[in-house]
C-alpha positions in Angstrom: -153.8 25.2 -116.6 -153.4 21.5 -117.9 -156.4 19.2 -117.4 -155.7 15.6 -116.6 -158.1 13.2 -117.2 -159.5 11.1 -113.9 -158.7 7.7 -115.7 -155.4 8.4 -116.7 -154.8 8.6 -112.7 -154.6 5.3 -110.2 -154.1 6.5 -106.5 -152.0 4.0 -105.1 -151.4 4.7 -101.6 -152.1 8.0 -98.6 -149.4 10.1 -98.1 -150.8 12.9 -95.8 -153.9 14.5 -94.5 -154.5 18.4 -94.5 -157.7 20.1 -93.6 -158.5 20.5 -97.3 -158.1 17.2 -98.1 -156.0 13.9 -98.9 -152.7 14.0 -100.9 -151.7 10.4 -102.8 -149.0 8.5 -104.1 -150.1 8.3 -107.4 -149.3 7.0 -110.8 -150.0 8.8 -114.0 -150.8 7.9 -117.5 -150.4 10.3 -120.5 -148.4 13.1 -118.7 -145.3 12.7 -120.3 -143.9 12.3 -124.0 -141.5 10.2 -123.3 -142.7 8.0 -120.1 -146.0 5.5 -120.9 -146.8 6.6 -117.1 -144.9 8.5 -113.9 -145.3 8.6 -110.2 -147.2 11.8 -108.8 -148.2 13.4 -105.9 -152.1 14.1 -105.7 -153.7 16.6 -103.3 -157.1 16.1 -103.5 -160.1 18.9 -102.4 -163.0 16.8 -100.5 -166.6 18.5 -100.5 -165.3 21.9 -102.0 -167.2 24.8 -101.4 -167.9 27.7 -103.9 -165.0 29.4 -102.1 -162.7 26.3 -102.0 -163.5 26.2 -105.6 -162.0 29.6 -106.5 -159.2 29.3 -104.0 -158.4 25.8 -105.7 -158.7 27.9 -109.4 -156.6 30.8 -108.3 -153.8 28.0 -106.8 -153.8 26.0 -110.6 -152.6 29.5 -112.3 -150.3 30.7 -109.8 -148.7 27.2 -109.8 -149.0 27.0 -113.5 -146.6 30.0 -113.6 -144.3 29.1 -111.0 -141.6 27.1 -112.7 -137.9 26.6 -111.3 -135.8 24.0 -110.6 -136.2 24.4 -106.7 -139.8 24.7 -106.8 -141.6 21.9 -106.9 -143.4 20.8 -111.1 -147.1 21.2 -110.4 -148.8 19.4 -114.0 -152.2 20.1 -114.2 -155.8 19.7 -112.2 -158.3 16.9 -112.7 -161.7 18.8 -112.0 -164.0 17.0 -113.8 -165.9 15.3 -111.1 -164.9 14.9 -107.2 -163.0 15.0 -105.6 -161.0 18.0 -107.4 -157.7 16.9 -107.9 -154.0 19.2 -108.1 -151.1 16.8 -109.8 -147.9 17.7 -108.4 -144.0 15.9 -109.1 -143.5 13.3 -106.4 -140.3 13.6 -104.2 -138.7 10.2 -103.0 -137.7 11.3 -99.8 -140.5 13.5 -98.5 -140.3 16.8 -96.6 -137.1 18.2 -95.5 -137.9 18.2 -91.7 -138.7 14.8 -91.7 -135.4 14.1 -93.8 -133.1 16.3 -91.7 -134.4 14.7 -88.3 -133.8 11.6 -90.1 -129.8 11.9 -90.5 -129.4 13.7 -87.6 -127.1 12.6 -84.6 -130.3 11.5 -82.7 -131.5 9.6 -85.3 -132.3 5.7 -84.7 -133.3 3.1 -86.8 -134.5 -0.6 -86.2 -132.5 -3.1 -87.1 -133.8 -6.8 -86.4 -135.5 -5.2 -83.8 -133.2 -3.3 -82.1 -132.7 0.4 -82.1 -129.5 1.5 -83.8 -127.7 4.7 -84.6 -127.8 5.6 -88.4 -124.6 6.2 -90.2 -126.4 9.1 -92.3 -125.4 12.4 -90.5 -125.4 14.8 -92.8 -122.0 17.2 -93.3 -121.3 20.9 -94.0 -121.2 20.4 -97.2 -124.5 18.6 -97.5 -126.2 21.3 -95.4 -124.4 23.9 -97.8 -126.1 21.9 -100.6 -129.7 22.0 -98.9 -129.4 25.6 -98.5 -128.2 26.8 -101.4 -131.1 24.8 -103.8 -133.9 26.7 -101.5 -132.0 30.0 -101.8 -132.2 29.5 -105.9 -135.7 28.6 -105.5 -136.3 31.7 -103.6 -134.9 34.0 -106.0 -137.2 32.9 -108.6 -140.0 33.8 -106.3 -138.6 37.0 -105.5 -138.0 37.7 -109.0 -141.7 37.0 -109.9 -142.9 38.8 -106.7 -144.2 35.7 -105.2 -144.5 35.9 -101.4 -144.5 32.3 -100.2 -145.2 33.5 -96.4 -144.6 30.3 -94.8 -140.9 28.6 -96.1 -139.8 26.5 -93.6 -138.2 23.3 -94.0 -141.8 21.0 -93.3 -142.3 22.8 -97.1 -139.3 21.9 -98.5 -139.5 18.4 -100.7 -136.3 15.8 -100.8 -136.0 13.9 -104.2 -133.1 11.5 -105.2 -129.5 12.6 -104.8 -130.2 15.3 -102.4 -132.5 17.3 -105.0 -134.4 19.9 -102.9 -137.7 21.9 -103.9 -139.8 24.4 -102.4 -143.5 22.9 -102.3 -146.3 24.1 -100.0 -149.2 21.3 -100.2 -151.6 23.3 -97.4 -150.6 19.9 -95.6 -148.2 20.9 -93.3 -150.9 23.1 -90.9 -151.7 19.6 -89.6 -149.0 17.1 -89.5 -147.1 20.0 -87.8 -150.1 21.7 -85.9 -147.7 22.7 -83.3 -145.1 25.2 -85.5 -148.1 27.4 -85.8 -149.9 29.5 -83.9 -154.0 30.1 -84.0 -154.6 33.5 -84.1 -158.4 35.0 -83.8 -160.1 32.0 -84.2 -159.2 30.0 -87.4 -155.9 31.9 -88.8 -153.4 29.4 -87.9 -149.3 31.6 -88.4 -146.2 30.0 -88.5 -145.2 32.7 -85.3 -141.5 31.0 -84.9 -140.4 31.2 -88.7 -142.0 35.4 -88.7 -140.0 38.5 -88.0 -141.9 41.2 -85.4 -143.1 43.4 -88.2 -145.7 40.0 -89.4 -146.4 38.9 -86.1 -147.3 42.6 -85.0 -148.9 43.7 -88.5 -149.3 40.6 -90.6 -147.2 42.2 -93.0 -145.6 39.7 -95.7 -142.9 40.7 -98.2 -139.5 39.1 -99.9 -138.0 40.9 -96.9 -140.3 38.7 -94.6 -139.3 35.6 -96.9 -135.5 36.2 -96.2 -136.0 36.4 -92.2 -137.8 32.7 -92.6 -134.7 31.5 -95.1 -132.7 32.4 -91.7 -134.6 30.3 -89.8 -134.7 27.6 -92.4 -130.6 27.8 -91.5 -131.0 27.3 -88.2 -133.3 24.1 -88.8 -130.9 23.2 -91.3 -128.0 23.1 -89.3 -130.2 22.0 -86.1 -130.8 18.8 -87.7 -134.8 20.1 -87.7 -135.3 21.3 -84.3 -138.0 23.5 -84.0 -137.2 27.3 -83.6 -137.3 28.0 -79.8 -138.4 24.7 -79.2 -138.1 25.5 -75.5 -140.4 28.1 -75.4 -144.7 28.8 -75.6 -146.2 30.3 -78.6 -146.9 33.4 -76.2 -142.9 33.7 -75.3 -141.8 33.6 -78.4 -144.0 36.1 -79.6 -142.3 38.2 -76.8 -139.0 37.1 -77.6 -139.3 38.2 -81.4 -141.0 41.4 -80.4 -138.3 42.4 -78.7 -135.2 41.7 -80.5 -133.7 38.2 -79.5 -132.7 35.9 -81.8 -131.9 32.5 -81.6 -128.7 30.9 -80.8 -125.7 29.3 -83.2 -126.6 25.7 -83.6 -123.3 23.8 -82.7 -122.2 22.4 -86.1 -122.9 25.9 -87.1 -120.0 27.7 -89.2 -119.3 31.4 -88.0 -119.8 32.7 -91.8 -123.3 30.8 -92.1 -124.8 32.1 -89.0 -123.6 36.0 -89.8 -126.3 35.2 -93.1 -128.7 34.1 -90.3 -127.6 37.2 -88.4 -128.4 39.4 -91.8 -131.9 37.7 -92.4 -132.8 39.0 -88.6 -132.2 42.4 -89.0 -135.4 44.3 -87.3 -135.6 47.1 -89.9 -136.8 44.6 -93.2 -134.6 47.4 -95.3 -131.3 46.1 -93.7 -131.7 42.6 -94.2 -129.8 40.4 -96.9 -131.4 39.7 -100.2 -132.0 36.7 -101.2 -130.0 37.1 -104.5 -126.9 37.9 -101.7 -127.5 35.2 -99.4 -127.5 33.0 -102.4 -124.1 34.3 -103.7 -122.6 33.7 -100.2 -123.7 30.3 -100.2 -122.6 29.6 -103.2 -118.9 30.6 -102.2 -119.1 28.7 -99.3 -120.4 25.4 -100.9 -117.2 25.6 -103.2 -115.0 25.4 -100.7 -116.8 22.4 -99.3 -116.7 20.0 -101.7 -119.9 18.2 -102.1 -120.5 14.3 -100.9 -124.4 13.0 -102.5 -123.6 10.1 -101.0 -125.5 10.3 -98.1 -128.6 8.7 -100.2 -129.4 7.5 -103.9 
């Protein structure tokens, strides 16, 4: 694990708040060879205990060996002093919920003032894009046996030119308190992104991964509507349980949602893999040309 030093990093301004913590805009001195200094994200660890402390340990050398193109760059810890200190990449645009709710059809904007539609629905193509970059990612975690256990699109990071990474900053429990669901006292689970066999056993594999990819589709092509957004935590625990799944979203493609179809399968044998889901996409996003114009 790399060790920054706490002066070569200048906290510039609050990004987020998670139970653990603060994360930072940040800048960076000495981190790269070719940059005198780069902008970071910091997710700091207030009053750690003994057990935070080896949780926050454990984190640095998983993340260390995590490296992909769709996951997000992690560089190193700061730990000399407090608070401890995990230095990730920073990405432009934020998390992919926020983003997709942001060039959505229902999405306003002020201008002098006044609300206005924005121009910035995303197309087919675009979604395609989105889709395929987390499918690589999870590949790479698949291939490493990495269980993420919670992808969703609130941990999915936007850079420039529609660049998309698979990040998981712990932050996400609280901004989005409502996607999950507090089981026995303090375990909070993400109930509308699990298949039954998690929510009835709290067993995670790749094969409980790829039934969250399909629901990533769904928010993708939802414009970041929550999962069953009409229903309680309670119902859709019933509804998973026994068998229903949720609906094609309108812009939704008949050949994307037969790969959300083949990430719901019940038995966790018959779903997709991630390495077939990835090839599919891939065919599809040919045929759609891509447009990166929707931001710079």
């Amino acid at each position: 694990v790399q060790h920054i030093k706490r002066r070569d990093i200048l906290l510039m301004r609050e990004l987020g708040e998670g139970a653990f913590g603060k994360v930072f805009l940040a800048e960076c001195y000495n981190l790269s060879p070719t940059k005198d200094k780069m902008l970071v994200a910091v997710k700091t660890l207030k009053d750690p205990t003994i057990a935070a402390r080896k949780d926050f340990q454990r984190e640095a050398e998983l993340l260390t060996n995590l490296q992909h193109e769709h996951i997000v760059k992690f560089y190193g810890v700061c730990v000399d002093g407090d608070p401890l200190i995990m230095v990730f990449e920073y990405m432009k645009h934020g998390d992919l919920n926020k983003f997709l709710r942001a060039h959505g059809p229902d999405a306003m904007i002020l201008v002098d003032g006044q609300p206005r539609q924005t121009k910035g629905d995303l197309g087919l193509s675009q979604m395609l894009h989105i889709a395929t970059q987390i499918a690589s990612g999870m590949m790479y975690l698949a291939s490493q046996h990495f269980v993420h256990r919670d992808l969703a699109t609130r941990n999915c990071l936007v850079g420039a030119s529609l660049l998309v990474k698979i990040g998981d900053f712990g932050m996400s429990r609280d901004v989005y308190s409502t996607d999950y669901y507090r089981v026995g006292g303090h375990t909070m689970l993400p109930i509308r992104w699990m298949p039954p066999e998690s929510i009835m056993y709290r067993k995670f594999t790749t094969e409980s991964d790829v039934w969250s990819f399909g629901v990533i589709l769904w928010e993708i092509f939802t414009y970041g509507k929550q999962p069953w957004f009409q229903l309680s935590n309670t119902e859709v625990i019933e509804c998973i349980t026994q068998g229903r799944v949720l609906e094609r979203p309108r812009v939704c493609p008949k050949e994307v949602y037969d790969i959300m179809l083949g990430c719901w399968q019940r038995e966790p044998q018959q779903r997709l893999n991630i390495k077939e889901i990835y090839k599919i996409l891939h065919a599809l996003g040919k045929a759609s040309p891509i447009y990166l114009d929707i931001l710079g």
